[in-house]
N, C-alpha and C positions, 0 to 999 in steps of 0.2 A: 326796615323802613320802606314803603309802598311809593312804587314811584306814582306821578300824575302827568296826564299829556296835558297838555295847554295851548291856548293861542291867546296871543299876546301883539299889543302892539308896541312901538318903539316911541324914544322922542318925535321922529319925526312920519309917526304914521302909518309907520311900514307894517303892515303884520306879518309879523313871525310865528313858527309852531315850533312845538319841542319836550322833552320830557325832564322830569327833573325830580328826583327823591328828598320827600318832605314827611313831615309828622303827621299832615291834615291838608284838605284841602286851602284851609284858612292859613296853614304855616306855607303852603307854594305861593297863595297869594302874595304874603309877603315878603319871601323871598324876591319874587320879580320884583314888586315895587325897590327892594333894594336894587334890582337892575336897573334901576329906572321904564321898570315895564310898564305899560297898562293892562290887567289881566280881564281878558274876554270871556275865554272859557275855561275852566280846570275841570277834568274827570279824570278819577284813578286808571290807571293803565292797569288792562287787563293783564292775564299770565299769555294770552296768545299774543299782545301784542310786544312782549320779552322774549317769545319763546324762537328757540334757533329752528332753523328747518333743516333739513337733511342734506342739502349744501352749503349750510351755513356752517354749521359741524364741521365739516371739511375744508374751509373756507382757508386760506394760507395765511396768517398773518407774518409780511416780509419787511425787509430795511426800510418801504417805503413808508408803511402803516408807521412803524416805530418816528422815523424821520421827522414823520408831519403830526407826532404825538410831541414828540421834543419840543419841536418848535415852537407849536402853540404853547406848550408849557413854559417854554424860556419868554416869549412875546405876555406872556400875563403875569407872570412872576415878576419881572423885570416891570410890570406897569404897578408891583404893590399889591396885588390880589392873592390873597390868602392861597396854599398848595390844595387844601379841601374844596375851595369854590372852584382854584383850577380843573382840576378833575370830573367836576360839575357839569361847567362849558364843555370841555375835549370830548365828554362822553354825548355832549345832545348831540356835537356837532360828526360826530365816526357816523361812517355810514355801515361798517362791517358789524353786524349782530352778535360775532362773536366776540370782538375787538371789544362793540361798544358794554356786550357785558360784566365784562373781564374789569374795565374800567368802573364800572357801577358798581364792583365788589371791591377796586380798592376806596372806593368815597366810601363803602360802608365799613370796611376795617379801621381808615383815619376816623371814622369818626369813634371807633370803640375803643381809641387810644393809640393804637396801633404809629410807628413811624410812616415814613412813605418808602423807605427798603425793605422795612419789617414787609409792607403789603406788598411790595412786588417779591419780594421769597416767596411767600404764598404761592406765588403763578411764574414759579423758576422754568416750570416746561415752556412757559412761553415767551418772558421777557429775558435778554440775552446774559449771560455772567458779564461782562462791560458795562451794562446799562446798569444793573442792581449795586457792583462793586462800584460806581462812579457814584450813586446818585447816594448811598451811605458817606462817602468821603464827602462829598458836599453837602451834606445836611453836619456832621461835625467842624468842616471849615468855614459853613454858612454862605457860602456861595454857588449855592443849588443852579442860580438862572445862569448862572456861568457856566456849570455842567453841563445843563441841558442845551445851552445854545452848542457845547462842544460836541455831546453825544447826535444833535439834528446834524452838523456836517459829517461824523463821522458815518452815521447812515445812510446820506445820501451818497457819499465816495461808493460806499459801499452795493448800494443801490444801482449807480452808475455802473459799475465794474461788473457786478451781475447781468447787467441791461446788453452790455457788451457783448457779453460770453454767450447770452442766448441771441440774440443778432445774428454774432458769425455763427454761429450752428442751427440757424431756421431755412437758410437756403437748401444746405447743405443736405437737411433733415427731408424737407419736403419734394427737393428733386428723389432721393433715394424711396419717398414714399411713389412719388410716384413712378418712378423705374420700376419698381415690384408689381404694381396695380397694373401698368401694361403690359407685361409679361404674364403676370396671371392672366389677366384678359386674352392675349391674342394664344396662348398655349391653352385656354380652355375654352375657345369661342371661335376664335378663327383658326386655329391650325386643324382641329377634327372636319372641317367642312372642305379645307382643300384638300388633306389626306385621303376622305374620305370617297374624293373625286377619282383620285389619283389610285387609288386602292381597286376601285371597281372597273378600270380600265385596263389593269393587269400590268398597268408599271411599277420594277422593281423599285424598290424606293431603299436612296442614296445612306450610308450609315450614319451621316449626324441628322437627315430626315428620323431615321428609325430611333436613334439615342431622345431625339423633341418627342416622339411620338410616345414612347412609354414613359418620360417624363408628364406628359400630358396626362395620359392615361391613370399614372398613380395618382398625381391630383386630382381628378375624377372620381375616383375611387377607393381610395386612400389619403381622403384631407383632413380624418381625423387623426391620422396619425403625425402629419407634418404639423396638425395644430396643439396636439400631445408637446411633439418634440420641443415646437417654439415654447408654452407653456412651463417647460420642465427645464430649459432652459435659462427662462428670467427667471424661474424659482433658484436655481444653484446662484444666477449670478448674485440674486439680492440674499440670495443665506453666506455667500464668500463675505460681503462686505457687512454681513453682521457679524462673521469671526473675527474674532481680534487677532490671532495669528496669519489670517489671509489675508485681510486689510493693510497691514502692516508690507506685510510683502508686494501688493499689488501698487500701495502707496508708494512704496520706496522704490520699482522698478520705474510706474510713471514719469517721479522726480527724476531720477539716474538715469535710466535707459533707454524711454522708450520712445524711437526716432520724433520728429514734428513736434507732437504733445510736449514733449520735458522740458524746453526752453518756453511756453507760454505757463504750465505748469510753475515752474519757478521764478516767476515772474509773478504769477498772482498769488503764490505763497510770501513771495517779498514783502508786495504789496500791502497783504494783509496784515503781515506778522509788525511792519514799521509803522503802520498806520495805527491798530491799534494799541503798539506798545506809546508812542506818541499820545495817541488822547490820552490814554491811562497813566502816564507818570506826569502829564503836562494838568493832570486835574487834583494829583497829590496824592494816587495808590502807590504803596508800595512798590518795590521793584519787585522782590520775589513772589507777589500777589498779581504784580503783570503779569507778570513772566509764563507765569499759570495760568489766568486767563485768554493769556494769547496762543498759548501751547492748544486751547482748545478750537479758536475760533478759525485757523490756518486751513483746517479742512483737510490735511495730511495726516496720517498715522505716525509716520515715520517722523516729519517735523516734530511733532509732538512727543516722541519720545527724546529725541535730540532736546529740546527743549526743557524737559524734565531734568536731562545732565544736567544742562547747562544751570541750570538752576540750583542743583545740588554742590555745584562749584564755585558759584557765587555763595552761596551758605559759608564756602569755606574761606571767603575773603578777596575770592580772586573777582578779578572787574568783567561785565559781560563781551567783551569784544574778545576777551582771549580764548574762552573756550567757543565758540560761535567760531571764529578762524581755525580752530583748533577739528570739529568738526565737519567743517565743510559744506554744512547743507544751503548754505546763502551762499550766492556770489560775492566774490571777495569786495566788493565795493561797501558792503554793509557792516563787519565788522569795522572797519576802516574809518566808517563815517563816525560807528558806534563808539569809536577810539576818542574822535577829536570829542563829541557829545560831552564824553566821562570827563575828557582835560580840561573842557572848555564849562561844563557846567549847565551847558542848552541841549542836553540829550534830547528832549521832548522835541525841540524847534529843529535841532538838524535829524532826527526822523521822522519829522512829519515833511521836510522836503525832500527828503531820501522815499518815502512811501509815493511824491507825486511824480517825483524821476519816473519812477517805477510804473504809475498808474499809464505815463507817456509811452512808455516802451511798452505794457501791453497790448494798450491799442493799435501800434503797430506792430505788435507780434499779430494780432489776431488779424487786421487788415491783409499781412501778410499769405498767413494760413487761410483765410478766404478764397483770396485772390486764387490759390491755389491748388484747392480743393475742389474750386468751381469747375475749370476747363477738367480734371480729372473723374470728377463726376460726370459729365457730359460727354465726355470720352468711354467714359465704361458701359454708358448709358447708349451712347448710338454703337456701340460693338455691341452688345448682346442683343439690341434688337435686329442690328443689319444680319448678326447669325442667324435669328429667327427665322428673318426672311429669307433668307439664302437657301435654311434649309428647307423653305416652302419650296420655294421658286426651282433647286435642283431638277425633284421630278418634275416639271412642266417642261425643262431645257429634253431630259430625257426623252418625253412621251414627244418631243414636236421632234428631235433626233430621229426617234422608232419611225414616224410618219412619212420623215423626209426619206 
């Protein structure tokens, strides 16, 4: 079906533009008038005005694109408007090209018969396993706009908790870049021009002068091989974490061992594991179809294998709090709560305040770790430059020593 751009005016005047998939230009017209449009202009949309660009392709679609796709979706459902026309609106209104395409192939699968989980399996690389298993369970309970207002909170939690993580890590990130940039700078720009001074006047020059000074010099000379090295080295680390046997290990030293990191680590594995085991049994999936869903979204190897037990031991009757305790990989507060949940019947309701506990503690996990990465970056930062200088400044102490 051929989309058509338009412009259109409103009840009260307003013109609007926008595009919308029709059979003819005479079926968009009356399409809007069902909106209560006035229509102005209709012409077919060319294929360049669909077509993705070369960062459009690359374009990220995240928690928040999803979020504010829910939302509209539960705000028009919940006002009585067909899931087909939904999909209609959400798509003029995306601004992402690739987002709003994605969308424009599920109107044209609804309309070939197709469910609205049937059409998001279709495009499983992009829409999350939570979203597709939630929005099947709600098309059979018939309370889709209830899903979706669930799935838009649960995106946005989630959204937020990522917004955090990159936060404390942008200070951090960008002092460290810049630490590097002035080192490279004054080791390949300023230290040759005083050495260089220092050299032709016949003063010896001091041993961590000499260590800067061939340092300098390989840079100079040899900066394709330090850019080899760095090169060769994000290549190993991104091939470890496509191993399944490395990942797993690296995942599991993170959680377990590894100082600072493993207590915000296991705190946002908390988070995420209660959060979404919460929407998902509080919207009527299954437990042992959470269970596996949430094994995926944790972002841990190791969780997720644990999680697969645990799974295989609920198979055998037993209830999820004992093997969870049993394994250890959550702080004992969460089986615990998982315990009263089972007794009491409100699993869904005491994990989704068990997930906000949790969202509270990382933010001050991470407040924390800020706080304290700053002054330690800034410390490491004026040491190695006050070295640098030091070891300029030696031979001039020298050369005015020789004078006096």
């Amino acid at each position: 079906m051929p989309d058509f751009k338009y412009t259109a005016l409103d009840t009260r005047g307003k013109k609007i533009k926008g595009t919308l998939s029709a059979t003819s230009a005479a079926n968009a017209s009356d399409i809007l008038k069902e909106r209560k449009f006035f229509p102005v202009t209709i012409n077919e949309a060319t294929s360049k005005d669909n077509k993705e660009g070369v960062f459009d392709r690359f374009a990220r679609i995240n928690n928040k694109d999803f979020a504010v796709f829910c939302r509209q979706f539960y705000a028009m459902l919940n006002a009585g408007i067909p899931i087909i026309n939904c999909l209609d609106i959400v798509q003029q209104q995306t601004l992402k090209k690739r987002f709003k395409n994605i969308i424009a192939d599920l109107y044209e699968q609804l309309q070939k018969g197709y469910t609205f989980s049937e059409a998001l399996k279709q495009h499983a690389d992009i829409f999350p396993n939570i979203m597709i298993s939630m929005v099947e369970a709600g098309e059979v309970s018939g309370n889709l706009d209830l899903i979706m207002e669930r799935l838009s909170i649960h995106f946005e939690k989630e959204y937020r908790i990522d917004n955090k993580i990159r936060s404390a890590m942008a200070y951090p990130a960008v002092l460290a870049i810049v630490t590097v940039g002035v080192i490279v700078f004054m080791l390949l720009v300023v230290m040759p021009t005083f050495i260089g001074m220092f050299q032709s006047s016949g003063v010896a020059l001091p041993a961590p002068t000499r260590v800067l000074l061939a340092i300098s010099d390989f840079l100079k000379t040899r900066w394709y091989v330090v850019l080899a090295g760095l090169l060769i080295a994000a290549f190993l680390i991104l091939r470890s974490r496509q191993n399944e046997k490395t990942r797993l290990a690296q995942d599991k030293f993170i959680l377990k061992r590894m100082p600072i990191l493993r207590d915000i680590n296991t705190k946002i594995v908390s988070s995420r594991f209660t959060r979404t085991m919460s929407t998902l049994i509080g919207s009527g999936v299954e437990l042992l179809t959470a269970i596996e869903i949430t094994s995926r979204v944790t972002g841990n190897k190791h969780v997720e294998k644990v999680l697969a037990q645990v799974a295989e031991d609920v198979k055998k009757g037993v209830g999820m709090s004992e093997p969870l305790k049993h394994y250890g990989v959550f702080p004992p507060m969460i089986p615990s709560m998982i315990r009263i949940g089972e007794d009491s019947g409100s699993l869904d309701n005491i994990l989704d305040k068990t997930a906000d506990f949790y969202d509270d503690e990382l933010e001050t996990a991470i407040q924390k770790l800020t706080s304290l990465i700053e002054p330690l970056m800034i410390v490491l930062m004026g040491g190695i430059i006050g070295f640098i200088v030091i070891a300029m400044m030696m031979p001039m102490f020298d050369m005015l020593q020789t004078v006096s």
